[in-house]
N, CA, C and O atoms as a CHARMM CRD file, in Angstrom:
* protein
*
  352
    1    1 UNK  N     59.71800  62.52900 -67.22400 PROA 1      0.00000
    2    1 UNK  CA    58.70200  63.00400 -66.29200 PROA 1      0.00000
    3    1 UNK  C     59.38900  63.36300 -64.96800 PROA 1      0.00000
    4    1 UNK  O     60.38300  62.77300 -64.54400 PROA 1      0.00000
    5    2 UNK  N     58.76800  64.38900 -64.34800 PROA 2      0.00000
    6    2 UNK  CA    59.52300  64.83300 -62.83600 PROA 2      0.00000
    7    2 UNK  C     59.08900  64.09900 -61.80000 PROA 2      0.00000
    8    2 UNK  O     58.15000  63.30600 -61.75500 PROA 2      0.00000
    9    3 UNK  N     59.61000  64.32500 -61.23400 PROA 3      0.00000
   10    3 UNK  CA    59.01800  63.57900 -59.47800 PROA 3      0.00000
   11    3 UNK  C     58.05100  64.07700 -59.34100 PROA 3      0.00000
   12    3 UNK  O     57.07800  63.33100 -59.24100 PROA 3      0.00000
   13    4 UNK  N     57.86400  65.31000 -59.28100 PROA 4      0.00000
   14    4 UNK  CA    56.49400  66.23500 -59.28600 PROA 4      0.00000
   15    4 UNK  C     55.41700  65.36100 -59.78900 PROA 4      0.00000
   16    4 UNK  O     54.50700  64.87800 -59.11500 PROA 4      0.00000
   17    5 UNK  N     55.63000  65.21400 -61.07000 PROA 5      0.00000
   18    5 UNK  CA    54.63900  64.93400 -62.27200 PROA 5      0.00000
   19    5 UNK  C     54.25100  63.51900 -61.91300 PROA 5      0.00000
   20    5 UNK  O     53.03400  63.48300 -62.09400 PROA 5      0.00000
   21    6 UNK  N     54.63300  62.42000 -61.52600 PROA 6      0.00000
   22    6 UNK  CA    54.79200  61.25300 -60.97500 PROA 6      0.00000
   23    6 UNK  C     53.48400  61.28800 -59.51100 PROA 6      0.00000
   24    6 UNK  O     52.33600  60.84800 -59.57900 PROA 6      0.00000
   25    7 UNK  N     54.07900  61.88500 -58.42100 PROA 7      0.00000
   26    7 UNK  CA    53.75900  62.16500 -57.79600 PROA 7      0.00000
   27    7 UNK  C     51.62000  62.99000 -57.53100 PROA 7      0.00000
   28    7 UNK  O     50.76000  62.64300 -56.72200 PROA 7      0.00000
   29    8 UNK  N     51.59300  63.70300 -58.25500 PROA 8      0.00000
   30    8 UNK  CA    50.88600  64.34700 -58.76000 PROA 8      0.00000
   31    8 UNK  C     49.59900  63.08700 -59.31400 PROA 8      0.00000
   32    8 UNK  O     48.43800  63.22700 -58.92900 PROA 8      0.00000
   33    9 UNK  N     49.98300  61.95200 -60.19600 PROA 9      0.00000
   34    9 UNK  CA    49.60900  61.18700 -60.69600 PROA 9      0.00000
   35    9 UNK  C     49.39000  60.15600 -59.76900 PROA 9      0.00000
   36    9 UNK  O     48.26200  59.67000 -59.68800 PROA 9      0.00000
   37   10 UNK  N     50.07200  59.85500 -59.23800 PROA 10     0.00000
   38   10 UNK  CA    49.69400  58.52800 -58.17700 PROA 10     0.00000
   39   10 UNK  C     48.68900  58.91600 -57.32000 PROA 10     0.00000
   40   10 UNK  O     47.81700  58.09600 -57.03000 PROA 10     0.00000
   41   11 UNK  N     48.65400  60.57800 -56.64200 PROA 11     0.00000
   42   11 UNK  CA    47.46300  60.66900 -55.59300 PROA 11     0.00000
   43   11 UNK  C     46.53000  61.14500 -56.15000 PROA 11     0.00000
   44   11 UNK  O     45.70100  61.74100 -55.46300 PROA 11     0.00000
   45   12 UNK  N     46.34800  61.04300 -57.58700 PROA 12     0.00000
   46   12 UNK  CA    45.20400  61.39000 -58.08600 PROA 12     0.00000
   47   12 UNK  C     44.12500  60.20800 -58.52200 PROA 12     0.00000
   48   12 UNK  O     42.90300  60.17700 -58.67400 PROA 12     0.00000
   49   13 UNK  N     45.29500  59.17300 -58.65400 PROA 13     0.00000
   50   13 UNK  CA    44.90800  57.70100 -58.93800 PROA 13     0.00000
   51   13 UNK  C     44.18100  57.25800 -57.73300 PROA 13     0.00000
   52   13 UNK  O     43.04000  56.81500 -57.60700 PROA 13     0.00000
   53   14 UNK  N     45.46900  57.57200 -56.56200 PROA 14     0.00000
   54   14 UNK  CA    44.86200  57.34200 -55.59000 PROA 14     0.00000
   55   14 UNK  C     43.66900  57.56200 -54.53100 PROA 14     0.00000
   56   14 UNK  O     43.14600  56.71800 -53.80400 PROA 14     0.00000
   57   15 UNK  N     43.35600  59.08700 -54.66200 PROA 15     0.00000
   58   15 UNK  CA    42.16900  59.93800 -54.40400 PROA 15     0.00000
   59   15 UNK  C     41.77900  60.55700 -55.50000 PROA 15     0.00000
   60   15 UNK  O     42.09100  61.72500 -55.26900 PROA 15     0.00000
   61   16 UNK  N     41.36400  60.52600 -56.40000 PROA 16     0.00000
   62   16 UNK  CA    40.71700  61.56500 -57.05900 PROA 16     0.00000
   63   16 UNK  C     40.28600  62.77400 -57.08700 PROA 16     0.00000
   64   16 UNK  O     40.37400  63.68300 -57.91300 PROA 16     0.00000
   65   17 UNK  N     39.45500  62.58700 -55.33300 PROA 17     0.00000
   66   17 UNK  CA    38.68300  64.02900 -54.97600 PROA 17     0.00000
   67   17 UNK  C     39.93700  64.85700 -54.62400 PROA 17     0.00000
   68   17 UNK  O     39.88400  66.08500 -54.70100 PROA 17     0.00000
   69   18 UNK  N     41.22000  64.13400 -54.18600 PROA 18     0.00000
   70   18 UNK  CA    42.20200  65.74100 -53.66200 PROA 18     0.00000
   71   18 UNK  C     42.61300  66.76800 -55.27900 PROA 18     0.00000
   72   18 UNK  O     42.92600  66.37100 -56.40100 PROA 18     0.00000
   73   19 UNK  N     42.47100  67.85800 -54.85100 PROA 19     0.00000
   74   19 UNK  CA    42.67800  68.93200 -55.75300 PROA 19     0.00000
   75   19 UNK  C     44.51800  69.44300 -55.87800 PROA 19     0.00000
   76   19 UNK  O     45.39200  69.37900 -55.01200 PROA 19     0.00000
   77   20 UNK  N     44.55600  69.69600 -56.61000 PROA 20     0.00000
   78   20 UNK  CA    46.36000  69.96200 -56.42100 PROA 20     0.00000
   79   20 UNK  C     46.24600  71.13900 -57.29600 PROA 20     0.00000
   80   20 UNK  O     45.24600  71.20400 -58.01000 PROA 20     0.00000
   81   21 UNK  N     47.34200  72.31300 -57.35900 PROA 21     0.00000
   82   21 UNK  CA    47.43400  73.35900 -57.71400 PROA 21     0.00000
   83   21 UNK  C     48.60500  73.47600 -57.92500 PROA 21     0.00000
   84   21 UNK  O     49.26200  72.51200 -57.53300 PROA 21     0.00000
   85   22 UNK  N     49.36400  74.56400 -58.56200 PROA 22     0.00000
   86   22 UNK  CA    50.76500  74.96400 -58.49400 PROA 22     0.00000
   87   22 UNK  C     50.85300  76.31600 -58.25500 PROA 22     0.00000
   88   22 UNK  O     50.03600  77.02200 -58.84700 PROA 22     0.00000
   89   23 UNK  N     51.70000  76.87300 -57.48300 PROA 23     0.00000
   90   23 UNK  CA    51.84200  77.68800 -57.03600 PROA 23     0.00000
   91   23 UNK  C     51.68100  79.01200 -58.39400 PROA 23     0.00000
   92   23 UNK  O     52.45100  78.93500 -59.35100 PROA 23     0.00000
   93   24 UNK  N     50.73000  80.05000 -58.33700 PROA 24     0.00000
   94   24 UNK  CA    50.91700  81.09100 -59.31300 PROA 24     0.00000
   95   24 UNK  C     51.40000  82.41500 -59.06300 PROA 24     0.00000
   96   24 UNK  O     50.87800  83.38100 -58.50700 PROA 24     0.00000
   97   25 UNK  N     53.08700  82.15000 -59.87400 PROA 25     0.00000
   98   25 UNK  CA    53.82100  83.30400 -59.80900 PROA 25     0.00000
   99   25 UNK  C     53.25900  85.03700 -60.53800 PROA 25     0.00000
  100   25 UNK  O     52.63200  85.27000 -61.57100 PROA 25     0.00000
  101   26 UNK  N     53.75400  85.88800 -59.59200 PROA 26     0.00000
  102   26 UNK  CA    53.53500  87.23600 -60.47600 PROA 26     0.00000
  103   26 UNK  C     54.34100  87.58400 -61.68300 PROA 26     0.00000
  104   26 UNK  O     53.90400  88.38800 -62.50600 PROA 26     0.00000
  105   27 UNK  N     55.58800  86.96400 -61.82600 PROA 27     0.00000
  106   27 UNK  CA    56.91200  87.44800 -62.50700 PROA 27     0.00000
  107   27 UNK  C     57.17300  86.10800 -62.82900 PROA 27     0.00000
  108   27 UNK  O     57.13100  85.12000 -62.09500 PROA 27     0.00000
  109   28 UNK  N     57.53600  86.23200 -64.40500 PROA 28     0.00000
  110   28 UNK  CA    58.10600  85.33700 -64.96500 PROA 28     0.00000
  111   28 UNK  C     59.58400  85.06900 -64.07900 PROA 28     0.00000
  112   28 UNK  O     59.95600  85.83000 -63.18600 PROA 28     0.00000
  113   29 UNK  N     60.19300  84.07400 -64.42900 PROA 29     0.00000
  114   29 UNK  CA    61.41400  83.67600 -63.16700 PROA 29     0.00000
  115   29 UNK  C     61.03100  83.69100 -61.96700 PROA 29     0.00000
  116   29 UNK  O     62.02000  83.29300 -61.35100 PROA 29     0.00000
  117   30 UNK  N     60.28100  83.88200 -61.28700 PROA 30     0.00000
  118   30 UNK  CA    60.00300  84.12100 -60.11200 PROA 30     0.00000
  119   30 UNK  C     59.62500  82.02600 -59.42000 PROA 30     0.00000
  120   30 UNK  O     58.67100  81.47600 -59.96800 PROA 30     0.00000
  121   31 UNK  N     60.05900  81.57100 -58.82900 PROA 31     0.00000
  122   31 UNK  CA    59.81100  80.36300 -58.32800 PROA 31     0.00000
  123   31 UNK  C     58.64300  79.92300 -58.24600 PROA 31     0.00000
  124   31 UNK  O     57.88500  80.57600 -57.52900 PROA 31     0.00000
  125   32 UNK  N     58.15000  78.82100 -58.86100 PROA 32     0.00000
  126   32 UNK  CA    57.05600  78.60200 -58.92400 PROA 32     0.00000
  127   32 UNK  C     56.86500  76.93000 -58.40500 PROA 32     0.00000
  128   32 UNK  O     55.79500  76.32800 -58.48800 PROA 32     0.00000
  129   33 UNK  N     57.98000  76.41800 -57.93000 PROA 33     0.00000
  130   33 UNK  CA    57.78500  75.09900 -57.53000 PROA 33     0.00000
  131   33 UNK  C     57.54000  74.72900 -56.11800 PROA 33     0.00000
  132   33 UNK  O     58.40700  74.21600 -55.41100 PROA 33     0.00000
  133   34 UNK  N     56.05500  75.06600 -55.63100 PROA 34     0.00000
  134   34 UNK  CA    55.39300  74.70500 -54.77900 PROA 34     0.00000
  135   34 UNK  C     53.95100  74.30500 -55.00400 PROA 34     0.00000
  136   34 UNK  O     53.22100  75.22800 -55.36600 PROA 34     0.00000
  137   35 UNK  N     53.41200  73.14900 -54.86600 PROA 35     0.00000
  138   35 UNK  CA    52.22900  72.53900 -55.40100 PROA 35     0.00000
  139   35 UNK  C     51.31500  72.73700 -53.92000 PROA 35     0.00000
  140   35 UNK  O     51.83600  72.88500 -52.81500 PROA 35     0.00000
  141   36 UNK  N     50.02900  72.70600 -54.15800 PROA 36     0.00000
  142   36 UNK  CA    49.10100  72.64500 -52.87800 PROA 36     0.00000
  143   36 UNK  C     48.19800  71.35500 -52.95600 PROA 36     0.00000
  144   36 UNK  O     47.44200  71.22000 -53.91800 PROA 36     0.00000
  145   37 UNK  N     48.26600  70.34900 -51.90300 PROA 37     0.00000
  146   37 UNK  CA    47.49500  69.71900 -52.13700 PROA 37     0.00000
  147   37 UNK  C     46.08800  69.40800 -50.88600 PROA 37     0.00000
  148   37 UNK  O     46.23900  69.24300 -49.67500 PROA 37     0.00000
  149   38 UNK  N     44.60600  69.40300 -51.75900 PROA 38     0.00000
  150   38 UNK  CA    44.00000  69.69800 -50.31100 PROA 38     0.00000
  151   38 UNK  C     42.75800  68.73100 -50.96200 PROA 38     0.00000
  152   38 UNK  O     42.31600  68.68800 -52.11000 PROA 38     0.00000
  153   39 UNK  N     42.41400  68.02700 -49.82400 PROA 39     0.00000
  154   39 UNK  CA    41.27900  66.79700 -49.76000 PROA 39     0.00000
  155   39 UNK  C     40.05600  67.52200 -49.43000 PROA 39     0.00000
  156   39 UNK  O     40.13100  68.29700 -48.47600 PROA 39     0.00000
  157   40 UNK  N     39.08700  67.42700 -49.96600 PROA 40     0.00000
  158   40 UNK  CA    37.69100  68.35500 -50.08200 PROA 40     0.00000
  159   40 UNK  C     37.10000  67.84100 -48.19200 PROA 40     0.00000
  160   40 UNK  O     36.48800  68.60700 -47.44700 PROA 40     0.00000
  161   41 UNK  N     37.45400  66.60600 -47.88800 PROA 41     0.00000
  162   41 UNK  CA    36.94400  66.80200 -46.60300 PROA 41     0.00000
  163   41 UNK  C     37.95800  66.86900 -45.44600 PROA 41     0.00000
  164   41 UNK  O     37.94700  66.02400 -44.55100 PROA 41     0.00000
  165   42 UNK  N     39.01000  68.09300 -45.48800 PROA 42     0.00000
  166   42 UNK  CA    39.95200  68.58700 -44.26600 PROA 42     0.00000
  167   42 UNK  C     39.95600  69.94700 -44.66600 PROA 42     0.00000
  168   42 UNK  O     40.13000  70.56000 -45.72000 PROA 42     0.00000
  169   43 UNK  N     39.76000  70.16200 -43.73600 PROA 43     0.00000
  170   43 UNK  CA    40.18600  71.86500 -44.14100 PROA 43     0.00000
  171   43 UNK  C     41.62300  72.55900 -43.71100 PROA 43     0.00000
  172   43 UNK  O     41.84400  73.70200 -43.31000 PROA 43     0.00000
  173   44 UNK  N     42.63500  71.30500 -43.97200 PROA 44     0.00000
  174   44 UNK  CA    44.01800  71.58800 -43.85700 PROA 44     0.00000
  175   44 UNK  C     44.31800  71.52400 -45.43300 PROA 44     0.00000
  176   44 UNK  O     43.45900  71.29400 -46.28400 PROA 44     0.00000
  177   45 UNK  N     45.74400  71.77600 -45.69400 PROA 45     0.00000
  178   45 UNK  CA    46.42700  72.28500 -47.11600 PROA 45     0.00000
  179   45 UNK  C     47.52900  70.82100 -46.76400 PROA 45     0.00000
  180   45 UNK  O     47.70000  70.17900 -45.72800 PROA 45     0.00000
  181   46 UNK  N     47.88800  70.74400 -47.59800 PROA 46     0.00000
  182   46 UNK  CA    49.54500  70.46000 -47.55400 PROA 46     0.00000
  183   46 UNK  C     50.19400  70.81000 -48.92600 PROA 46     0.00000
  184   46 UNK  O     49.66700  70.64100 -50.02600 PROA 46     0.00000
  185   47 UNK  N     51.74200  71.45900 -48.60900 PROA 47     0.00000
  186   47 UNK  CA    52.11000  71.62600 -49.56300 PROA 47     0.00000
  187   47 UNK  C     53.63200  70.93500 -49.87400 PROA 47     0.00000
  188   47 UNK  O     54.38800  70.65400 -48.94400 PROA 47     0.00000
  189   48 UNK  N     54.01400  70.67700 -51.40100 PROA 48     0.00000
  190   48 UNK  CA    55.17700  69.98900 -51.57500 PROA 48     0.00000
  191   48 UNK  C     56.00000  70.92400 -52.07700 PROA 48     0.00000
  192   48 UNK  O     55.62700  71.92400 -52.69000 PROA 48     0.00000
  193   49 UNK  N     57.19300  70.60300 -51.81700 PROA 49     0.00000
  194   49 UNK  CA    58.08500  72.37200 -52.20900 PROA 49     0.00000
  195   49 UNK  C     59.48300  71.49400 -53.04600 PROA 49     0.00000
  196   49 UNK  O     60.12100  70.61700 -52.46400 PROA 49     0.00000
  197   50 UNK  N     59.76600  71.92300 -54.44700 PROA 50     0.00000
  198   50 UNK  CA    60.80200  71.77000 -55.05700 PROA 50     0.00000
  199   50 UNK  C     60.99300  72.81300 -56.02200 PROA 50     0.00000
  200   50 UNK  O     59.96400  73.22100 -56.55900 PROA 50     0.00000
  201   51 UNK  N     62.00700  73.30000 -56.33900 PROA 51     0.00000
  202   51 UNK  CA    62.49800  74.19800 -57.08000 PROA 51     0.00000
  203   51 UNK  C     62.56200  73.73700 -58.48500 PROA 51     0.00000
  204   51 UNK  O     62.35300  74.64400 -59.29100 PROA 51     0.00000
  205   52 UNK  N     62.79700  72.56100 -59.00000 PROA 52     0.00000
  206   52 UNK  CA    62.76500  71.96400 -60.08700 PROA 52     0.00000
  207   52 UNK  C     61.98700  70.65600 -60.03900 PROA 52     0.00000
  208   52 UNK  O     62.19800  69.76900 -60.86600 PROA 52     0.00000
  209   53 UNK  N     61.02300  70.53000 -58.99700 PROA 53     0.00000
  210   53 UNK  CA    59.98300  69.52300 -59.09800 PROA 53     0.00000
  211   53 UNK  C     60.83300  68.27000 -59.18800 PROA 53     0.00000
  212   53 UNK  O     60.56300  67.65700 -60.22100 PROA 53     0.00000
  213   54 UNK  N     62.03700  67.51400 -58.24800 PROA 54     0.00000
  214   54 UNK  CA    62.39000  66.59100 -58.41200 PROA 54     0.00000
  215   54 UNK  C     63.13700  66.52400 -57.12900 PROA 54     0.00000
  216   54 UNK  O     63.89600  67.39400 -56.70100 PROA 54     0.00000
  217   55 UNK  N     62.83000  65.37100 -56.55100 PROA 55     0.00000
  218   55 UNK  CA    63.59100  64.82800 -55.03600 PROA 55     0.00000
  219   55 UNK  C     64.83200  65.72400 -54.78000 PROA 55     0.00000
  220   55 UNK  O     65.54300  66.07300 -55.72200 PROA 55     0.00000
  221   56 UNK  N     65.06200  66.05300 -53.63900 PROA 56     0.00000
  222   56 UNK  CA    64.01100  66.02100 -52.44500 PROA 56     0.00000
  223   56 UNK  C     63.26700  66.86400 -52.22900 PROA 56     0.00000
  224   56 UNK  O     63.66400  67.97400 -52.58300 PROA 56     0.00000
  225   57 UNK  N     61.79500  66.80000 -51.53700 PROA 57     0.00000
  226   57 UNK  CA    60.58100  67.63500 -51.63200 PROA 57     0.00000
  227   57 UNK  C     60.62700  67.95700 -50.07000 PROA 57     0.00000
  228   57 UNK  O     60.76500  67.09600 -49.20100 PROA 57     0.00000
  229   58 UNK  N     60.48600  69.38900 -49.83500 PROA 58     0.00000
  230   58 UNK  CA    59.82200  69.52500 -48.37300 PROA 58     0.00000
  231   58 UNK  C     58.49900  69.69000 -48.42900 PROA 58     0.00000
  232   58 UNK  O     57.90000  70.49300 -49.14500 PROA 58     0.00000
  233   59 UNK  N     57.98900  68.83500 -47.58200 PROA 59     0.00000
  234   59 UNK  CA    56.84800  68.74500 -46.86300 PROA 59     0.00000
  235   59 UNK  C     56.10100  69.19600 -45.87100 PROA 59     0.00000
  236   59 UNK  O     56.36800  68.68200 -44.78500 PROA 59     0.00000
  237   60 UNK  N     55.05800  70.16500 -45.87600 PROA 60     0.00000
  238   60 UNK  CA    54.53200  70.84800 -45.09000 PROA 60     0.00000
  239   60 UNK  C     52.77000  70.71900 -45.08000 PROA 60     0.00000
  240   60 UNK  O     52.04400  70.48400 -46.04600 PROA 60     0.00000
  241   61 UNK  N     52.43700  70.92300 -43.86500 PROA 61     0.00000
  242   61 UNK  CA    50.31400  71.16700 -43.63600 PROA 61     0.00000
  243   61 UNK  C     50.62400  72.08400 -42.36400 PROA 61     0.00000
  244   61 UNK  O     51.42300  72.16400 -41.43100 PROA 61     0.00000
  245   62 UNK  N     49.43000  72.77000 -42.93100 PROA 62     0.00000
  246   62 UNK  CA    48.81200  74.01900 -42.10700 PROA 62     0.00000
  247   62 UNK  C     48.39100  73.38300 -40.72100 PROA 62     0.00000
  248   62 UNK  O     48.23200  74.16200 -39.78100 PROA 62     0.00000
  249   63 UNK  N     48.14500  71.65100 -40.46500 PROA 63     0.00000
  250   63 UNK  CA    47.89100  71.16400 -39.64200 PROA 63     0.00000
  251   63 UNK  C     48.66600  70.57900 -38.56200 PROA 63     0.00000
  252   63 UNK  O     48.34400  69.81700 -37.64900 PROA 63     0.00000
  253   64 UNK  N     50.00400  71.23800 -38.95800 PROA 64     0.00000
  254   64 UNK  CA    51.01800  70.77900 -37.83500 PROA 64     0.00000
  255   64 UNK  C     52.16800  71.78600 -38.12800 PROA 64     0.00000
  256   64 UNK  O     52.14200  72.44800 -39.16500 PROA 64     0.00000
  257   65 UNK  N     53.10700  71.90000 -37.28700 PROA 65     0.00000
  258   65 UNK  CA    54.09500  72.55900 -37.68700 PROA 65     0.00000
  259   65 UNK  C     54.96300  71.67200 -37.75000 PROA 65     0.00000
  260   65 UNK  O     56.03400  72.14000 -37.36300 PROA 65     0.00000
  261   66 UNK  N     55.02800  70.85500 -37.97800 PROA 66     0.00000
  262   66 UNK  CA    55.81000  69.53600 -37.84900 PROA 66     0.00000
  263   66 UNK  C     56.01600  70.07800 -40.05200 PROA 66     0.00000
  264   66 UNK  O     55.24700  70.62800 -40.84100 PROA 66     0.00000
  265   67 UNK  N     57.64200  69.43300 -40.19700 PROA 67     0.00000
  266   67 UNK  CA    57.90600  69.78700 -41.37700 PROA 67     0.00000
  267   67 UNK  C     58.77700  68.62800 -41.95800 PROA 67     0.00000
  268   67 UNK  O     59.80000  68.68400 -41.27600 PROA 67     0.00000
  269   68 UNK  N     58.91800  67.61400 -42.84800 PROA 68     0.00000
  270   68 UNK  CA    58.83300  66.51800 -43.85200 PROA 68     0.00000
  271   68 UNK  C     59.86600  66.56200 -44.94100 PROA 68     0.00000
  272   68 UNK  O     59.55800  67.25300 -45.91300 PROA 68     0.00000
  273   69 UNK  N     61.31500  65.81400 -44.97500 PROA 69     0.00000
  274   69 UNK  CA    61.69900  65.97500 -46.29600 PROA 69     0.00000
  275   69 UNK  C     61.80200  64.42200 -46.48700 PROA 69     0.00000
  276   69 UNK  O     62.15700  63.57400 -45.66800 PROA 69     0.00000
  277   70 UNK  N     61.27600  64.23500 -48.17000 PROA 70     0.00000
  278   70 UNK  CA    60.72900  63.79200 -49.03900 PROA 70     0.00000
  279   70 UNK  C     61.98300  63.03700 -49.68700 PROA 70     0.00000
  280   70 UNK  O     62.30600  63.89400 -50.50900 PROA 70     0.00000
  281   71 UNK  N     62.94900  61.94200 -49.86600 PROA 71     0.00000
  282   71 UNK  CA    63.77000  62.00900 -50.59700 PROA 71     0.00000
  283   71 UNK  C     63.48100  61.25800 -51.79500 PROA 71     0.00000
  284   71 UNK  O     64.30400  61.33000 -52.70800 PROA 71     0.00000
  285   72 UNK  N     62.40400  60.52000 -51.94900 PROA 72     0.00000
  286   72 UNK  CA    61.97600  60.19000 -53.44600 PROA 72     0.00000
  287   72 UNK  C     60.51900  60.61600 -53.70000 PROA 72     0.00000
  288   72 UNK  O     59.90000  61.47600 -53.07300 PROA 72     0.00000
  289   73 UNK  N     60.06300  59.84400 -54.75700 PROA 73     0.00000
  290   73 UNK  CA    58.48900  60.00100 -55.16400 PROA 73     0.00000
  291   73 UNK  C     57.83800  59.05700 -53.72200 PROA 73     0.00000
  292   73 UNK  O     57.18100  59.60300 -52.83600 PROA 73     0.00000
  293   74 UNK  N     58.13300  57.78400 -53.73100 PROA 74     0.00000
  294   74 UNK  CA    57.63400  56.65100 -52.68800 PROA 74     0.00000
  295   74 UNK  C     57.83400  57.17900 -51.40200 PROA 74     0.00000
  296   74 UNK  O     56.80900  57.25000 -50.72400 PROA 74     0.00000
  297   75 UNK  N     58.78300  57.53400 -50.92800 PROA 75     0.00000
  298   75 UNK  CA    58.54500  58.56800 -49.34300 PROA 75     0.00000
  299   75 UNK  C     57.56300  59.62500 -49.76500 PROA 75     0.00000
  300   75 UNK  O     56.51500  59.64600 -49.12000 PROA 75     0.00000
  301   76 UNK  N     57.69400  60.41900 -50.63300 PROA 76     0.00000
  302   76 UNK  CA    56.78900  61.57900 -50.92700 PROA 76     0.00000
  303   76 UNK  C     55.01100  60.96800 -50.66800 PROA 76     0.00000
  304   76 UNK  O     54.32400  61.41500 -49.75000 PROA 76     0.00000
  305   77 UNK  N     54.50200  59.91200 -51.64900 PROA 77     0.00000
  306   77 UNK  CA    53.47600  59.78100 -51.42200 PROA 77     0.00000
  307   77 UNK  C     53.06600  59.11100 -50.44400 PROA 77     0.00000
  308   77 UNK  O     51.85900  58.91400 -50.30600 PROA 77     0.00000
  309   78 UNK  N     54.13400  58.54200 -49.41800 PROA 78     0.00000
  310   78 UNK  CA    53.84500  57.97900 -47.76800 PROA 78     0.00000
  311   78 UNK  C     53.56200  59.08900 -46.66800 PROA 78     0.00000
  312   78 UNK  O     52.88200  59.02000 -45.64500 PROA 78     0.00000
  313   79 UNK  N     54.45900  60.35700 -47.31900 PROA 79     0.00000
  314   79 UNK  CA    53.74500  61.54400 -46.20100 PROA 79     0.00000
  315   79 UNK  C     52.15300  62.05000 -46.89000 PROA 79     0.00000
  316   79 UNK  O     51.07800  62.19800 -46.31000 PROA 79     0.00000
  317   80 UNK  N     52.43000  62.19400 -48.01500 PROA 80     0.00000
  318   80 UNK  CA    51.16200  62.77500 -48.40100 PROA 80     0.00000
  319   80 UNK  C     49.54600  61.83900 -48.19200 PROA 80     0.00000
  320   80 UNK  O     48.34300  62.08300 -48.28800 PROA 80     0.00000
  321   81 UNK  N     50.28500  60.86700 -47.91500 PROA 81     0.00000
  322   81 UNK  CA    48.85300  60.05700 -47.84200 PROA 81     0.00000
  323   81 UNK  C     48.77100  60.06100 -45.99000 PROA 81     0.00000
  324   81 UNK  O     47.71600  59.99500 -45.36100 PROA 81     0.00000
  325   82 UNK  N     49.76100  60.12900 -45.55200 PROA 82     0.00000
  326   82 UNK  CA    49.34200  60.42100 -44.01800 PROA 82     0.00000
  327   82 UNK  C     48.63700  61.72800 -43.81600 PROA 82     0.00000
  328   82 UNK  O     47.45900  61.83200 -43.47500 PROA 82     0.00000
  329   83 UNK  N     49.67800  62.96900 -44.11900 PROA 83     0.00000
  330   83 UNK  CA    48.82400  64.32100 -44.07700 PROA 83     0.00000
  331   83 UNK  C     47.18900  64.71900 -44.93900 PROA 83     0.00000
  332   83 UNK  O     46.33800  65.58800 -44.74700 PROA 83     0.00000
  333   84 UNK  N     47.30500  63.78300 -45.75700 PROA 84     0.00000
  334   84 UNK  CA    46.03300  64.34100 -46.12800 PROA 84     0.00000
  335   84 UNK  C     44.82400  62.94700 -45.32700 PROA 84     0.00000
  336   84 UNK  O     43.65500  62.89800 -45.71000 PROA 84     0.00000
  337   85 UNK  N     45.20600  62.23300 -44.55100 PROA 85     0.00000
  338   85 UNK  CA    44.34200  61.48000 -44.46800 PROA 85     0.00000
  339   85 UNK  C     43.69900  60.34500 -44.92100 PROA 85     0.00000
  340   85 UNK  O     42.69900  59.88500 -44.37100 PROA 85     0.00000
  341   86 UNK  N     44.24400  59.85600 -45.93100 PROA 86     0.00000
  342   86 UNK  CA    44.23900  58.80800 -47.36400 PROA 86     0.00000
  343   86 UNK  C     44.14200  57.71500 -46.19600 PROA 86     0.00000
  344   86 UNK  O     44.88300  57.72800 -45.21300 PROA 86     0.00000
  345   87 UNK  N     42.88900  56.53500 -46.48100 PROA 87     0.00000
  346   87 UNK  CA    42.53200  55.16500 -46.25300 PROA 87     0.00000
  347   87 UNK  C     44.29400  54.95000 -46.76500 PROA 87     0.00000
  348   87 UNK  O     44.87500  55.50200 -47.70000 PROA 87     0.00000
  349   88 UNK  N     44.90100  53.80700 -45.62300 PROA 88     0.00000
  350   88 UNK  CA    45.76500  53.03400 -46.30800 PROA 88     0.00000
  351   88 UNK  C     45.21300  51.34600 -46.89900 PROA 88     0.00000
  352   88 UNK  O     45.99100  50.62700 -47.52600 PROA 88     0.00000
C-alpha cells in the first residue's frame, strides 16, 4: 500500500464527510499524483502532491500560502488535520 493510500484511509476514518479526489489527467503519462482534499464545511481545498504517492508529500490550501513538506504518512495526517480543521 502507498503512503497515499494509507493516508487517504486514516482521514476518512477520521472524518468521513472530507471528500478526496485525484487529480484527472488529459494524457495518459501525464502526472497524476496530486490528491484534493476538501471538508464540506470550509470552502478551502488542500492538496497533497507526490509523484508516486509515497513520502515526501508537499502540502498545500488555497487558505494560506504558507506551503508543507510531509516526510511520512504521521506528519502528513498532522498537517492535514490542521488545514482542514479536524477536532483534535
Amino acid at each position: 500500500m502507498r503512503d497515499i493510500d494509507q493516508i487517504i484511509h486514516l482521514i476518512t476514518e477520521l472524518a468521513p464527510v472530507v471528500t478526496i479526489q485525484q487529480l484527472k489527467v488529459a494524457h495518459l503519462g501525464d502526472d497524476d499524483g496530486i490528491w484534493f482534499f476538501v471538508h464540506p464545511d470550509s470552502s478551502f481545498e488542500v492538496q497533497v502532491e507526490s509523484t508516486k504517492g509515497i513520502a515526501p508529500f508537499l502540502i498545500e490550501t488555497d487558505e494560506t500560502t504558507m506551503r508543507y513538506t510531509a516526510d511520512s504518512v504521521e506528519e502528513s495526517i498532522e498537517i492535514l488535520r490542521n488545514l482542514l480543521h479536524l477536532a483534535t
